[in-house]
C-alpha positions in Angstrom: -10.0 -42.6 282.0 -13.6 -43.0 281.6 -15.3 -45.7 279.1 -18.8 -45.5 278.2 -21.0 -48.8 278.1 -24.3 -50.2 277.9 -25.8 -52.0 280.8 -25.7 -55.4 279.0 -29.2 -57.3 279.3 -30.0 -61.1 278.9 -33.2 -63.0 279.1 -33.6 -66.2 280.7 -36.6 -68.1 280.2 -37.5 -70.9 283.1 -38.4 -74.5 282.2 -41.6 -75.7 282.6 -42.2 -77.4 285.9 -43.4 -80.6 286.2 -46.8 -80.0 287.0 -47.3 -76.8 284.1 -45.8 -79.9 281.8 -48.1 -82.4 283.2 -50.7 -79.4 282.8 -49.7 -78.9 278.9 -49.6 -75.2 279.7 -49.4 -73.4 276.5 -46.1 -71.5 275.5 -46.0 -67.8 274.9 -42.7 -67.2 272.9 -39.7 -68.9 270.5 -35.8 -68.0 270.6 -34.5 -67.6 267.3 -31.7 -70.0 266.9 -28.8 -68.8 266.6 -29.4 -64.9 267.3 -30.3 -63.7 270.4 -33.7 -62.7 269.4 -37.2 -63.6 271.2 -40.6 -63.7 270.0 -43.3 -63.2 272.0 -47.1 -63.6 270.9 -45.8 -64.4 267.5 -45.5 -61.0 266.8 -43.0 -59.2 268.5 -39.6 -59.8 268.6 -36.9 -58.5 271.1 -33.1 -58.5 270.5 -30.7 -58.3 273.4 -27.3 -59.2 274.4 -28.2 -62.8 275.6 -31.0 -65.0 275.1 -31.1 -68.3 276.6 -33.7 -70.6 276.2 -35.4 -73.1 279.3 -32.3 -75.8 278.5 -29.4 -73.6 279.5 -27.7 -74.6 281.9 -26.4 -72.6 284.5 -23.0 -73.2 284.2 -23.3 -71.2 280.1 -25.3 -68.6 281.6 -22.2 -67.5 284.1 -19.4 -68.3 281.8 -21.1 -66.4 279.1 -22.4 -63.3 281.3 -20.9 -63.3 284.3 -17.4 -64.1 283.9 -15.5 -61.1 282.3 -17.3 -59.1 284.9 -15.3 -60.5 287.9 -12.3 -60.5 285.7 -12.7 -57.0 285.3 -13.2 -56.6 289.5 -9.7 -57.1 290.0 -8.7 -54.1 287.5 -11.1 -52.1 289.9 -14.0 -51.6 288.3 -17.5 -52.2 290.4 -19.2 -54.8 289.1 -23.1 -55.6 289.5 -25.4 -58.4 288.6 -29.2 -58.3 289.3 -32.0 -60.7 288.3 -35.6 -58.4 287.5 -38.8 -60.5 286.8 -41.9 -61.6 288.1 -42.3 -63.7 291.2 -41.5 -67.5 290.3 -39.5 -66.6 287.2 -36.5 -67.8 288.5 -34.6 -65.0 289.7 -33.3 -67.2 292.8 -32.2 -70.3 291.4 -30.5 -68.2 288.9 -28.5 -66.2 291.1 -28.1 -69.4 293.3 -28.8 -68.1 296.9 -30.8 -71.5 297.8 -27.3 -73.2 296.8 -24.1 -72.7 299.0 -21.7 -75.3 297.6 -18.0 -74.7 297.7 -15.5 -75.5 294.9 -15.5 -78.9 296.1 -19.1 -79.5 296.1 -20.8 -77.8 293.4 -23.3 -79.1 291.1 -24.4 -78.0 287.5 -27.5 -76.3 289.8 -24.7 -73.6 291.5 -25.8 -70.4 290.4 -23.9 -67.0 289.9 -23.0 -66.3 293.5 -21.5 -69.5 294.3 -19.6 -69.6 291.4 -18.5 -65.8 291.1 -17.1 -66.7 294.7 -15.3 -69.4 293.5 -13.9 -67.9 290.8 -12.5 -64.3 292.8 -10.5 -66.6 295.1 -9.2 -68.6 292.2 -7.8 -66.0 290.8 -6.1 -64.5 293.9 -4.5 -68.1 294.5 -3.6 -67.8 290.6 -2.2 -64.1 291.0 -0.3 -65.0 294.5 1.3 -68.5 292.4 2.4 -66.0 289.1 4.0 -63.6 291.6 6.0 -66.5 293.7 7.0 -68.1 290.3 8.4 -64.5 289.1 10.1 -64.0 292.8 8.2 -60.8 293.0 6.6 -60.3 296.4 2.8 -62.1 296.9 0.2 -59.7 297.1 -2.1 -59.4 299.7 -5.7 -59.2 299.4 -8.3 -57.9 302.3 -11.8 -59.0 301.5 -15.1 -58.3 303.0 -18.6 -58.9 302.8 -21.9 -57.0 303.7 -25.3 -58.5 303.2 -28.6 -56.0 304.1 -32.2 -56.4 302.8 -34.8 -54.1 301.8 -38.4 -54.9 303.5 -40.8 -52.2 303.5 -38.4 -49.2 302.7 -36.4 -50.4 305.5 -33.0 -51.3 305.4 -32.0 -54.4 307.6 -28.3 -55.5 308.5 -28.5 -59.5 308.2 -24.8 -60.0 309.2 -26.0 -58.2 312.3 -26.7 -59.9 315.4 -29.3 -57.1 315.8 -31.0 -56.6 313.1 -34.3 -56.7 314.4 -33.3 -54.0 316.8 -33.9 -50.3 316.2 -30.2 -49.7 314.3 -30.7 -47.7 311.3 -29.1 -47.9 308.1 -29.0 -44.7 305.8 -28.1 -43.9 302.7 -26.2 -41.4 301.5 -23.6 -40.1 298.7 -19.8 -39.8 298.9 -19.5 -36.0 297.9 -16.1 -36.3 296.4 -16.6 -39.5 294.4 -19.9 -39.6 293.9 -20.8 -43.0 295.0 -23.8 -44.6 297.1 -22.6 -45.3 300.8 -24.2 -47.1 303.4 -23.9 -45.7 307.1 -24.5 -48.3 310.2 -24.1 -51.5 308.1 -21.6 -54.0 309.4 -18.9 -55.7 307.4 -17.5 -59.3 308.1 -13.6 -59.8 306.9 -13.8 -63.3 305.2 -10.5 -65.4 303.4 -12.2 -68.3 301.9 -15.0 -69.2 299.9 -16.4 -71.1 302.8 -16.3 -68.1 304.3 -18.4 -65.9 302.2 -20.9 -68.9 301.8 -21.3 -69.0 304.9 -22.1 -65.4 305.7 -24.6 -65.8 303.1 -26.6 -68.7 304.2 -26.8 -66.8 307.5 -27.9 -63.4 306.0 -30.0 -65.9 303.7 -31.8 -67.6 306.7 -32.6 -64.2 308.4 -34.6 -63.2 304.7 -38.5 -62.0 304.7 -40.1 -64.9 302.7 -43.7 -65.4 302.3 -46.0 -68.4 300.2 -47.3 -66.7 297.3 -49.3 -69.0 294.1 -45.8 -69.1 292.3 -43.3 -69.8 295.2 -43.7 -71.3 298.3 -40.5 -69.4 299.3 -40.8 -66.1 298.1 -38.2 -63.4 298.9 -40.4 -60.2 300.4 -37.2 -58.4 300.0 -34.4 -57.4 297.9 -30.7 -58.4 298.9 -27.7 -57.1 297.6 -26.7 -60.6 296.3 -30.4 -61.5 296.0 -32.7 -58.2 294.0 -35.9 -59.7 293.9 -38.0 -56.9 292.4 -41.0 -57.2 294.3 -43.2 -54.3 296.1 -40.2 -51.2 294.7 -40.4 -53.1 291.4 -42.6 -49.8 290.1 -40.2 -47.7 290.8 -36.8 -49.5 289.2 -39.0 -49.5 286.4 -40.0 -45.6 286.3 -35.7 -45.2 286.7 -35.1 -47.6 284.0 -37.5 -46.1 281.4 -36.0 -42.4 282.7 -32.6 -43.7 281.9 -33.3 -45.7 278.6 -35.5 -43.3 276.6 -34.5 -44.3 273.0 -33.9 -40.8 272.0 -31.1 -40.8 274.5 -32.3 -37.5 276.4 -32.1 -38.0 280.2 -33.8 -35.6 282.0 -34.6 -36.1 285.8 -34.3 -39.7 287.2 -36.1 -40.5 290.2 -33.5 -42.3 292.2 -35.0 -41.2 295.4 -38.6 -42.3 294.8 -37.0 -45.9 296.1 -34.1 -47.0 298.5 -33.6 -50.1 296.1 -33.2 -47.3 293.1 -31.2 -45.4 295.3 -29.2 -48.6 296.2 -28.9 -49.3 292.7 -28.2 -45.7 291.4 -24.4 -46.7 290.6 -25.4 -49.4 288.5 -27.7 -47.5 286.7 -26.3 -44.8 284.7 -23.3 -44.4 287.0 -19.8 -46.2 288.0 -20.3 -49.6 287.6 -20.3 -52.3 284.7 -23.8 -54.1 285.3 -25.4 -57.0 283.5 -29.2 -57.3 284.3 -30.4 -61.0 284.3 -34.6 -60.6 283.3 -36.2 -63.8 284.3 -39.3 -64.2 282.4 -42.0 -67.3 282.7 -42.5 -69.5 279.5 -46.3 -70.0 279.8 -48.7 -68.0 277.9 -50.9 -67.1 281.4 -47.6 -65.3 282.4 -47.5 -63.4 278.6 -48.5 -59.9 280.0 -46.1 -60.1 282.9 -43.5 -61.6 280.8 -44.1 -58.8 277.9 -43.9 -55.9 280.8 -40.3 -57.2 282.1 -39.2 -57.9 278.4 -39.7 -53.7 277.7 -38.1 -52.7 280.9 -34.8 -55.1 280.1 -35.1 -53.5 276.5 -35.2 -50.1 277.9 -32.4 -51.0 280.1 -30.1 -51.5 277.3 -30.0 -48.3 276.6 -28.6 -47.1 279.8 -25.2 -45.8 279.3 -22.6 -46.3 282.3 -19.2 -43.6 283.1 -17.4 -46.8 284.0 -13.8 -45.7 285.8 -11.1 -47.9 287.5 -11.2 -47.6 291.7 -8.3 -47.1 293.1 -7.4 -46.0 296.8 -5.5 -43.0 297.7 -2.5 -44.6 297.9 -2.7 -46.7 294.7 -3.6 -43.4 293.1 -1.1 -41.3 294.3 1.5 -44.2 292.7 -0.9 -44.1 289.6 -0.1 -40.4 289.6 3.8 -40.8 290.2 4.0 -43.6 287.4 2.1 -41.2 284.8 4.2 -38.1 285.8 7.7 -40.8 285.1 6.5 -42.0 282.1 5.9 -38.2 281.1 9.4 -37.8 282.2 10.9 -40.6 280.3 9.1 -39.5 277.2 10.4 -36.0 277.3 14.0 -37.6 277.9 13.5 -39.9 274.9 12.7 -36.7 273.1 15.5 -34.9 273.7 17.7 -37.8 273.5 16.2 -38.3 269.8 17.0 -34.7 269.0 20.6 -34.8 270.7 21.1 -38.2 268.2 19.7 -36.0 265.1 22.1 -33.3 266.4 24.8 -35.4 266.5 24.1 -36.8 262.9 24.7 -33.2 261.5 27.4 -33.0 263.3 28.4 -35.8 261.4 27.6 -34.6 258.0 29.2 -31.3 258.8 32.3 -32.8 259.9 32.3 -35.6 256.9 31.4 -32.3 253.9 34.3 -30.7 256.1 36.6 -32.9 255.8 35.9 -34.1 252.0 36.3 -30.0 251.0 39.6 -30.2 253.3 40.5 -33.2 251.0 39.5 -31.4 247.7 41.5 -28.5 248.4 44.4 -30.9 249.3 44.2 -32.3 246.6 43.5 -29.5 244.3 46.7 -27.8 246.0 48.6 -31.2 244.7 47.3 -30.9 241.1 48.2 -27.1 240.6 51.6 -27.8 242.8 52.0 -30.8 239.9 50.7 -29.1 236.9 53.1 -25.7 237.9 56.2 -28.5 238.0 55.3 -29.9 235.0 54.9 -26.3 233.6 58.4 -25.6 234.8 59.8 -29.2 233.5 58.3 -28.4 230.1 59.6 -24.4 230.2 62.9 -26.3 230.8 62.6 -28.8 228.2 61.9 -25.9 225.8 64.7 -23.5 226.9 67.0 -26.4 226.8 66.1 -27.4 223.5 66.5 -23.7 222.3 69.7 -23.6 223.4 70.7 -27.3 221.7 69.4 -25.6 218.4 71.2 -22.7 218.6 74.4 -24.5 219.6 73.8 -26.9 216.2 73.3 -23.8 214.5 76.5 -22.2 215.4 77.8 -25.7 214.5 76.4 -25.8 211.5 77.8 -22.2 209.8 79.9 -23.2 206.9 83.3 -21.7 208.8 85.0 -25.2 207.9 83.1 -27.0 205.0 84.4 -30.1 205.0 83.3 -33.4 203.4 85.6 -35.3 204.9 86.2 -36.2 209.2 89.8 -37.6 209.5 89.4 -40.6 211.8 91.7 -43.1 212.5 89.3 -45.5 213.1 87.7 -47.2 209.9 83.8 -47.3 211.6 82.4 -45.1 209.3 79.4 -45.2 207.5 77.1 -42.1 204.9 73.6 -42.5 204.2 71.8 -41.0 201.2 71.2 -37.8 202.8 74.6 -37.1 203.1 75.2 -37.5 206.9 77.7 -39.8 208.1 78.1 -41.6 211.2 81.1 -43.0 213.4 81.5 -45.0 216.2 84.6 -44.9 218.4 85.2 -48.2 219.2 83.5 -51.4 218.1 82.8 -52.5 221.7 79.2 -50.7 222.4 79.3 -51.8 225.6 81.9 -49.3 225.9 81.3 -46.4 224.1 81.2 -43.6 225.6 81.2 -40.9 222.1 79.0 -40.7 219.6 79.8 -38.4 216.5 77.1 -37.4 214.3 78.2 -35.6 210.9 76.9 -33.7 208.4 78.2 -32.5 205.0 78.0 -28.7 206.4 79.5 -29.9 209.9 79.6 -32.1 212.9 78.1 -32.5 216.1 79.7 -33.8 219.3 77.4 -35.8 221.6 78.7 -37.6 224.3 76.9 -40.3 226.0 77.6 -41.6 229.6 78.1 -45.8 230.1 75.0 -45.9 231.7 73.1 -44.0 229.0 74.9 -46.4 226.5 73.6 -49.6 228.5 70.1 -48.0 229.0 70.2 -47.2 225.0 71.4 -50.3 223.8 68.9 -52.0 226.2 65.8 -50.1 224.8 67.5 -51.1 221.0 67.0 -54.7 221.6 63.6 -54.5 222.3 62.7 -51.4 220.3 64.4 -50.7 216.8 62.8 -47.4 217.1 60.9 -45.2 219.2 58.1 -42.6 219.0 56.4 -39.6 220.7 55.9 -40.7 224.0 58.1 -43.7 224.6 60.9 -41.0 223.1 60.0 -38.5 225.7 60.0 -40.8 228.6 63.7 -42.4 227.6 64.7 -38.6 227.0 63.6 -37.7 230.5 65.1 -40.9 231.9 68.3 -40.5 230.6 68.6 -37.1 230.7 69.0 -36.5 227.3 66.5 -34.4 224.6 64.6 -36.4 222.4 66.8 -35.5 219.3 69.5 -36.4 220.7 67.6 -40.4 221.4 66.7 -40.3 217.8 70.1 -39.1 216.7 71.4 -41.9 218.8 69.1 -44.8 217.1 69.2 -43.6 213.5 72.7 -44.4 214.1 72.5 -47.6 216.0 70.2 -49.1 213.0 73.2 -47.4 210.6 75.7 -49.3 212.1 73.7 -52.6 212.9 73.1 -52.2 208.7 77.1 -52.2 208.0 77.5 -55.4 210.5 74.9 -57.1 208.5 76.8 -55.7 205.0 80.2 -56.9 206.7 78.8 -60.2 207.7 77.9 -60.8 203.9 
């Protein structure tokens, strides 16, 4: 995946040296405080991604600049740093090739190199120590170094023992990837910080330097560590201002018209994330130079990068295999969520299945119940039709009679006429009960059960109605006249006791 970004720009301004202090050279611009803004001639003011004014030391410059970058290294993304300005500006002490100290031994004066080095092999020690603490296996890391210079349009090995011989170095793009490569340029395997300083101090000592009025030690040359824009600084400047045009149209980009733009083609406007460092002079004799590098870093902003993640045929073959198996695993989550949703209708099926099942169970029970109670109440009815109809044919007046001839004295008449008669004085043991009327008699006999049962309900209940009736009728066996009959003349005869007793 591609990301888009801005070559990031900050400006460093030098401090004064002691003779330009001693001098009382004029200064030619002021940092906003706070913002990173800088005015030049009072009148115009720049705004970039970092300003930092002649007390910063070098130690904020790397931890605010340079930092992320080689972070961002180890995810494999190219990362380039290069100091532009005019000679004496401090480009050199910035990037800190006159100072080779190791962890041990640096000062607040190490500049970027130094400690970018220190920094890439503290965190390989730091990945190696997470992986042993998590027991997974210690990776291995293979690191190399090249170091060439630029004098005159001429490359020039300076890890190369002959570099001064006729070995040419050419230039030349990767056609699949797209990259700048190098062809005849040597490489030196290095596992230390020591040992990268070291290759640098040699390539350093091998440099073109010549006295100029600003630096007695003047680079004549760019370095890949060490771009001292010098005699191709016209034409970094004619890509910078082809690649930053503020309308944001790029047409042709003359990337050829220099081997240090060539060099630097995939840190401008190509594959890499790249801060550029402009190193500008604070003295007002230095304004126009300083004003010239302060529109080319501005322009520079404005470059956009296609910054992408290298990764070797191997590691991207297993990039490949871990994106297809994560496609995999998200189509099997899929189908594992819609065999779950299945499964949940099954459910609901089953559950709405079984509820109507239990419905029509228990519908089935109702009309079952309701068709027995229908029968229980047909039989109820027919029975009762058939008690009537038996009193009736009791009751024709064959043998009027107002008399029943009873050898036993129990027996009582109400006011309407009907008379009662128990059989025996013991209830407990009665087993006939005779109900009479003045037209006839009827006959009921009661079992000793009933009789308990009945006497039973008495003591609680002098009388009974609708339901409680029905449900001692139903108990017993009996029709609900025959209860009532059966009451009317247990409160008849409990009357006479009481009469008696008087």
């Amino acid at each position: 995946m591609k990301d888009i970004e801005n070559v990031r720009v900050a400006i460093r301004i030098r401090p004064q040296s002691a003779n330009e202090h001693g001098e009382n050279v004029p200064l030619c611009q002021t940092v906003s405080p706070g913002k990173p803004q800088l005015t030049i001639s009072r009148n115009k003011t720049f705004t970039y991604d970092y300003v930092f004014d002649q007390q910063t030391s070098q130690e904020a410059v790397y931890d605010q600049c340079v930092h992320k970058l080689v972070e961002g290294s180890f995810d494999g993304y190219n990362a380039t740093v290069f100091a532009y300005g005019q000679t004496g500006s401090g480009k050199t002490y910035t990037m800190g090739t006159t100072s080779f100290e190791t962890a041990g031994q640096q000062t607040n004066a190490a500049g970027i190199i130094p400690r970018a080095v220190q920094q890439f092999f503290n965190d390989i020690n730091e990945r190696r120590k997470t992986a042993r603490k998590a027991g997974k296996s210690i990776p291995s890391f293979e690191i190399s170094v090249q170091f060439i210079e630029l004098y005159n349009e001429e490359l020039i090995d300076l890890l190369s023992s002959k570099r001064h011989s006729s070995a040419r170095i050419t230039i030349h793009e990767h056609p699949a990837r797209h990259e700048i490569m190098l062809h005849g340029v040597s490489s030196r395997n290095v596992t230390s910080p020591e040992g990268i300083l070291s290759a640098l101090k040699e390539g350093a000592r091998g440099r073109t330097t010549a006295a100029t009025n600003k630096n007695q030690q003047s680079s004549r040359s760019h370095a890949i560590f060490t771009l001292n824009i010098n005699q191709s600084r016209l034409a970094l400047g004619n890509v910078i201002s082809a690649l930053g045009r503020a309308n944001g149209q790029v047409g042709h980009v003359p990337y050829r018209d220099s081997k240090l733009t060539r060099l630097l083609q995939d840190s401008l406007g190509g594959n890499s994330r790249t801060l550029m460092i402009a190193c500008v002079s604070p003295n007002e004799p230095d304004q126009e130079e300083t004003l010239r590098s302060l529109k080319y870093a501005n322009r520079a902003k404005n470059i956009k990068n296609e910054v992408v993640a290298n990764q070797h045929s191997f590691s991207k073959l297993i990039t490949e295999l871990k994106l297809r198996n994560q496609i995999l695993e998200d189509r099997n989550q899929i189908l594992e969520d819609r065999n779950q949703i299945l499964e949940d209708r099954n459910q609901i099926v089953e559950a709405e299945l079984l509820e109507w099942q239990t419905g029509k169970k228990r519908r089935r029970s109702e009309t079952k119940m309701m068709e027995q109670l229908a029968k229980t109440k047909q039989k109820i009815l027919e029975t009762e039709a058939e008690r009537d109809n038996i009193l009736n044919q009791m009751a024709a007046p064959k043998k009027p009679q107002n008399a029943f001839n009873m050898s036993h004295e129990s027996v009582a008449v109400d006011k309407t006429g009907q008379k009662s008669c128990n059989l025996n004085e013991n209830v407990e043991e009665d087993e006939l009960l005779v109900a009479m009327n003045p037209t006839g008699y009827d006959s009921i006999r009661f079992t000793r059960r009933q009789t308990l049962e009945l006497e039973k309900e008495y003591s609680e209940h002098r009388y009974v109605y609708g339901l409680e009736r029905m449900e001692l009728a139903q108990r017993l066996k009996l029709s609900e006249k025959q209860v009532e009959h059966w009451f009317k003349n247990r409160r008849h005869r409990s009357g006479k006791t009481l009469k008696k007793k008087k």
